[in-house]
C-alpha positions, 0 to 999 in steps of 0.5 A: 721593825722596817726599813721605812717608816710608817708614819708614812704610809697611808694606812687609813684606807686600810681601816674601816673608818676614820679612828678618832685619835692617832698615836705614833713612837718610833725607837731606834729599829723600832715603831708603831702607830695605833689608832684609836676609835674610843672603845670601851678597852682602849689603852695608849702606847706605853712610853719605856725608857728603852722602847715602848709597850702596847697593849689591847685587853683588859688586864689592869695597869697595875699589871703592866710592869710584870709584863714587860718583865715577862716578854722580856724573859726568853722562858715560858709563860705561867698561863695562871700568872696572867688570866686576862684576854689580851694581846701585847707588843713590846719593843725594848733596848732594840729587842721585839717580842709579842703575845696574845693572852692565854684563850688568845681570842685577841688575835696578833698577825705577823708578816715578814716582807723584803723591808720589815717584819710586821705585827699587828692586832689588825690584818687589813693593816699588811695590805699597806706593806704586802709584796705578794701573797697567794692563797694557802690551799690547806686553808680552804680545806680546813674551811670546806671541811670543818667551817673555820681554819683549823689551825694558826694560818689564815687565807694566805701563805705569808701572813700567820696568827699568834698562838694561846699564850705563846711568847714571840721575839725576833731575833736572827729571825722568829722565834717561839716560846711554849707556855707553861700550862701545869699550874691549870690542872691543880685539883680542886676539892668540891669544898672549896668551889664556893670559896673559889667561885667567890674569889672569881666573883670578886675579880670579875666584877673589878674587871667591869668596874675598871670599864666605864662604857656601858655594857650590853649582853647577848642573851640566849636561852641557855645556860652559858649566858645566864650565868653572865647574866646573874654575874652581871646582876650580883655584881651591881652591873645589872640596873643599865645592862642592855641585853639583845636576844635574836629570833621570833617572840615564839622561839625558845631562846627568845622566850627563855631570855624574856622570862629572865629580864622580867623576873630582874625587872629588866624588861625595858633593857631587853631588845628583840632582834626578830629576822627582817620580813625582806631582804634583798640579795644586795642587803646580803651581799652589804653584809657578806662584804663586811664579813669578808673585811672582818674575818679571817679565819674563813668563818661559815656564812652562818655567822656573819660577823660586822663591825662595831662602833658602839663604843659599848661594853659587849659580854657574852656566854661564850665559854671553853668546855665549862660544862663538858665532862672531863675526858678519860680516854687515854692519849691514843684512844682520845687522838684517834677519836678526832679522825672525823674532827676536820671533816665530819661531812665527808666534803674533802677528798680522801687524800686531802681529809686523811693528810689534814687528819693526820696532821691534826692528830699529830699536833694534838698528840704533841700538845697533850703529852704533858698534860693531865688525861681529864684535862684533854679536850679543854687544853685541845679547845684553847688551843684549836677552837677558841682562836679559831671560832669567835676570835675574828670579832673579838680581835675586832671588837676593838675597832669601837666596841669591846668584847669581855667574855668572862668563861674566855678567861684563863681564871674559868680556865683555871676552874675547869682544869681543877674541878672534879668530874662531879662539878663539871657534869652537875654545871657547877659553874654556870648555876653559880653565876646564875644564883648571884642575880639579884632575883632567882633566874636558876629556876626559870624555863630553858630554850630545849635545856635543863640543870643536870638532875644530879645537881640539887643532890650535889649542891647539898652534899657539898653545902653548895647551894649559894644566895637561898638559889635551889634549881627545881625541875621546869618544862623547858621550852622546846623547838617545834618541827612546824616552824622551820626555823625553830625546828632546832637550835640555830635554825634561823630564817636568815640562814636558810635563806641564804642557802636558797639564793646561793646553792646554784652559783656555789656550785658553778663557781667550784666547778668552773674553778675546779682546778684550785677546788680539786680537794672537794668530793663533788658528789657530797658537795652537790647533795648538800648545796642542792637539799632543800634549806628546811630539811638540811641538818644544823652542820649541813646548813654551816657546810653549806655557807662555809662553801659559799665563805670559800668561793667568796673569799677565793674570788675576792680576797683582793678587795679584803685589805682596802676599804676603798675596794668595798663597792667591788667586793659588794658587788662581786658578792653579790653575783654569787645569790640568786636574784630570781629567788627574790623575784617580784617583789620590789622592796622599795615600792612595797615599804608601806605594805611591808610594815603594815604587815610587819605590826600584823605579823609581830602581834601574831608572833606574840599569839603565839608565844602566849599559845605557847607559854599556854601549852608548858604550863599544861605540860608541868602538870602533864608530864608529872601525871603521865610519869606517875601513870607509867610507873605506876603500871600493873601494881595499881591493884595492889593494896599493899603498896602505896599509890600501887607503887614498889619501893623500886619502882619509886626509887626510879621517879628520879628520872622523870624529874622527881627530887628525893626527900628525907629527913632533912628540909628539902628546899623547893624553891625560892619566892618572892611574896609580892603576888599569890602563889600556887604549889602543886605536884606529887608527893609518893612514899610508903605508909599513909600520906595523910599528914605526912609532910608541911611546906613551910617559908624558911627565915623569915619573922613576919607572916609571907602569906595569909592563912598560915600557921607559925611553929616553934619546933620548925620556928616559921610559918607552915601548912600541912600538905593535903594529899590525894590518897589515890594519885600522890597529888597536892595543891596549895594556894597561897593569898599574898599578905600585904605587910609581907610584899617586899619579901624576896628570896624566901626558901619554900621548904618542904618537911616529912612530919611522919615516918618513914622519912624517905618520899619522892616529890615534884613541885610546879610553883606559878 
């Protein structure tokens, strides 16, 4: 709503390239223009009788008429009724309101100047009808102390955010409509999840099947990602997946994700971004500049956001408190426990951290008095941490290459409100993604994780156990103190260098500035900057790039609205990094010796990997001897117990990653039988061990293996289990059957064939 009108700007300066196509419509007061760079969720003006209807998401068509009706309606929103991610703009009957969806990852911005009220879904945009601006110093504490603006604001005064699913309409000027968040927290018992979970299933894959572009996954070593990663795969989405993983051949994350893509066959789709062998402070600085165009919720430096112009499908595990336990402190217990929340380092002052702590505590206690107590910290994340953490690229995203974030959506939000505490804490919903793959990625290795060992306990309980998909205990891969940059997680090349070049000139630049700076705690901040990259803490290390964010941002925001400034912001940038840190190597003239020594360096990477596969393989066997060792103790001697063992002491083998096992089949894993198979582990219970248990392959009619014997009783193929009286050990090996190889996802059961029918067991199977 302007006085002029906006075909008549020149707005294209103010966008990062030339879009592909323009749509303008204007209605009595009323305008908008949208351009368009064909990404995968693109979608045109709606025309209305009255006005018009722009939407940028991925909620269906056949849902736009009920959302008019909704922006048009003064009370609020059912954040059930409308679970996608989007942003929305309606202009009717001279009427104007907007919304962002529920997560509010798909940002709007609004700015009212002298000739207009503004909304837009792009904040470079307002550079083309800003008057004057300055710089909103609460901001920049929120940046120093927490890495990202911790509230609706952004670096200016005059320019605010939307809020999760807060409904907005101009009318004798900016009104605000809460939400309606009762519906989220309706209980769901535990045997309903299956059927829950497949109705979710069910509307994730019409999500991507509406999205014809291709899609790419980024893939980690942990849980979040896999779980999309099977959703991906159980849902035909798989077969032209691309999938990128950064990091060295010899991370965890990296080795994790690649057992993944070849046990899905999937290798060939699966890229590694390994950190580049050099890097000058202009290569930085070209980023950094992109970063500032891009953000605006004053990021850390430690993630470095770029545009995209793909035009691909990019999905991740990005999630909302899927796996944190549900809360049970009581509302002013639970808001006095966030009184580190806004500086956990100590870089603000005192008078500036406590009123920012304050101010935050009393937002919080206003917006979780009508919510259910579990239900805190997952209302506190949609409201305070998703728009304020990965929104600047997905809100971005739609300059040409999409972003749909599955765990983001209202549905998972939904899941988790409802949930009992015993299905969050097992992880219920990341192994359920993950048993729909087409081939069993629940049981591989994890970079420096593994399932809840409650979980195969919980899944039988509730007959949860979904696609034959049984999480068995795996040595995950860990980081290792001698690489530093995989001494923990996060802790990649890149970034500790950045913090090298930079250190120096931050802390010029904050004391020459001091007078705007005036809310950092100088000695902290010098401790931080001036520490040595590879001895700095993973939130240290973000600290550390969210100051030079800071610095960046207040001495070169002027150049982070016009495209045209791009070369000024670059170079001022960077100034800021320290080129004698770089100094006689002149990348240029070395381009020949560099990759040379890049193919060197990437077959020692792969040594290592495999050294390193090598040494988690041992440690399987290792670690099940060295538990059994311990527990077993002083009662070695002591006849009259098996294997030395008390029945207490037994009974804590669960800890060390032993499963239970009963009267009933215990499901030890789930095989394919295209290649030889290797079983071997532990098995401890009182009274003999001689022929107390087989292993069997559950429903299948055909032999799997050679050398197997079938039973009518169990009606499969079965071995009896040869166990060392001594150490409680077996191994088992098992010649692959040529008539059987295209067999998949077979359940390897183990039985007790004797009394008492109570032992305790480990299995590696390779």
């Amino acid at each position: 709503m302007s006085s002029f009108k906006i075909d008549a700007l020149d707005l294209r300066k103010f966008l990062p390239r030339e879009p592909v196509s323009t749509q303008y419509k204007n209605c009595g007061e009323g305008e908008i223009a949208v351009f368009s760079y064909g990404a995968a969720l693109d979608k045109t003006i709606k025309i209305l009788d009255k006005g018009f209807l722009f939407v940028q998401g991925y909620i269906p068509n056949s849902k736009l008429d009920g959302l008019v009706r909704e922006l048009l309606s003064k009370k609020s929103a059912n954040a059930v009724d409308f679970p996608e991610s989007f942003c929305a703009l309606l202009f009717y009957n001279n009427s104007f309101s907007f919304m962002s969806s529920v997560t509010a990852a798909d940002q709007l911005f609004f700015y009212e100047g002298n000739d207009g009220f503004y909304v837009t879904n792009r904040h470079n945009l307002l550079g083309a009808v800003r008057e004057s601006l300055t710089l909103r110093k609460e901001s920049f504490w929120w940046m120093a102390g927490r890495t990202h603006i911790g509230d609706s604001g952004t670096y200016w005064n005059e320019i605010s955010r939307s809020r999760p699913f807060r409904k907005y309409f101009y009318e004798n000027g900016l009104n605000e409509v809460k939400p309606d968040y009762r519906h989220l927290f309706e209980p769901i018992p535990n045997e309903d999840l299956g059927s829950v979970m497949e109705e979710a299933t069910t509307y994730f894959k019409n999500v991507f099947d509406q999205v014809s572009a291709s899609k790419r996954l980024s893939l980690t070593g942990g849980k979040d990602s896999r779980g999309i990663l099977g959703l991906l795969s159980g849902t035909d989405h798989g077969a032209s997946l691309k999938i990128n993983t950064t990091g060295n051949f010899f991370s965890p994350d990296v080795m994790a994700a690649t057992k993944l893509t070849d046990s899905l066959g999937l290798s060939g789709q699966h890229s590694i971004n390994r950190p580049k062998l050099s890097q000058t402070p202009g290569d930085y600085a070209e980023k950094i500049a992109e970063d500032l165009y891009l953000d605006f919720v004053g990021k850390s430096l430690a993630d470095i956001s770029k545009f995209s112009f793909s035009g691909e499908l990019v999905t991740g595990g990005h999630e909302v408190g899927i796996k944190s336990p549900l809360n049970a402190r009581g509302l002013e217990e639970f808001v006095k426990n966030r009184r580190f929340w806004c500086d956990d380092r100590g870089v603000l002052r005192k008078n500036e951290k406590e009123f920012l702590t304050k101010k935050y505590q009393k937002s919080l206690t206003e917006l979780l008095s009508e919510v259910p107590v579990r239900s805190y910290d997952k209302i506190e994340g949609l409201e305070f941490r998703v728009m304020n953490r990965n929104s600047p690229s997905i809100t971005a995203s739609h300059i040409g290459g999409s972003q749909i974030h599955p765990f983001y959506d209202g549905k998972l939000l939904r899941l988790v409100c409802g949930m009992s505490e015993e299905a969050i804490k097992n992880h219920y919903i990341p192994y359920f993604f993950s048993s729909l793959a087409k081939e069993d990625i629940v049981s591989k290795r994890f970079a420096d994780d593994a399932w809840p060992s409650e979980l195969p306990g919980f899944l039988k309980k509730y007959g949860l156990v979904n696609n034959g998909r049984n999480p068995v205990p795996v040595t995950p891969y860990e980081f290792k103190n001698y690489f530093p940059a995989e001494k923990k997680f996060g802790m990649f090349s890149q970034r500790l260098e950045l913090c090298e070049l930079s250190a120096s000139n931050i802390y010029s630049y904050l004391k020459d500035n001091k007078d705007f700076f005036d809310f950092l705690d100088y000695s902290t901040v010098k401790k931080i900057l001036f520490k040595p990259s590879t001895d700095k803490t993973f939130r240290e290390m973000y600290v550390h790039l969210g100051l030079l964010k800071s610095v960046i941002v207040h001495s070169a925001w002027e150049y982070a609205f016009s495209f045209d400034d791009f070369s000024k912001s670059k170079s001022l940038i960077e100034g800021f990094l320290d080129k004698s840190k770089l100094e006689g190597v002149k990348v240029s003239d070395k381009k020949d010796e560099i990759s040379k020594l890049g193919d060197k360096i990437e077959l020692y990477e792969k040594s290592i990997a495999t050294m390193e596969e090598d040494i988690v393989n041992a440690s399987d066997k290792k670690d099940s001897a060295s538990f059994v060792d311990s527990v077993r103790g002083e009662n070695k001697s002591n006849n009259n117990v098996y294997n030395g063992f008390s029945w207490e002491q037994l009974s804590s083998l669960s800890e060390g990653g032993f499963l239970k096992a009963g009267k009933d089949p215990l499901v030890i894993a789930t095989i394919s039988c295209n290649e030889n198979l290797s079983v071997e582990g532990y098995l401890l219970k009182e009274g003999s061990p001689k022929q107390c248990a087989v292993i069997y392959f559950d429903g299948v009619d055909v032999q799997p293996f050679k050398s197997l014997v079938y039973s009518k009783t169990l009606k499969a193929y079965y071995r009896y289990l040869n166990i060392d009286a001594e150490t409680g050990k077996f191994n088992i090996h098992f010649e692959k059957n040529e008539n059987s190889e295209k067999l998949k996802d077979i359940p390897l059961v183990l039985r007790l064939w004797s009394a008492p029918f109570s032992a305790f067991v480990k299995v590696n199977i390779s």
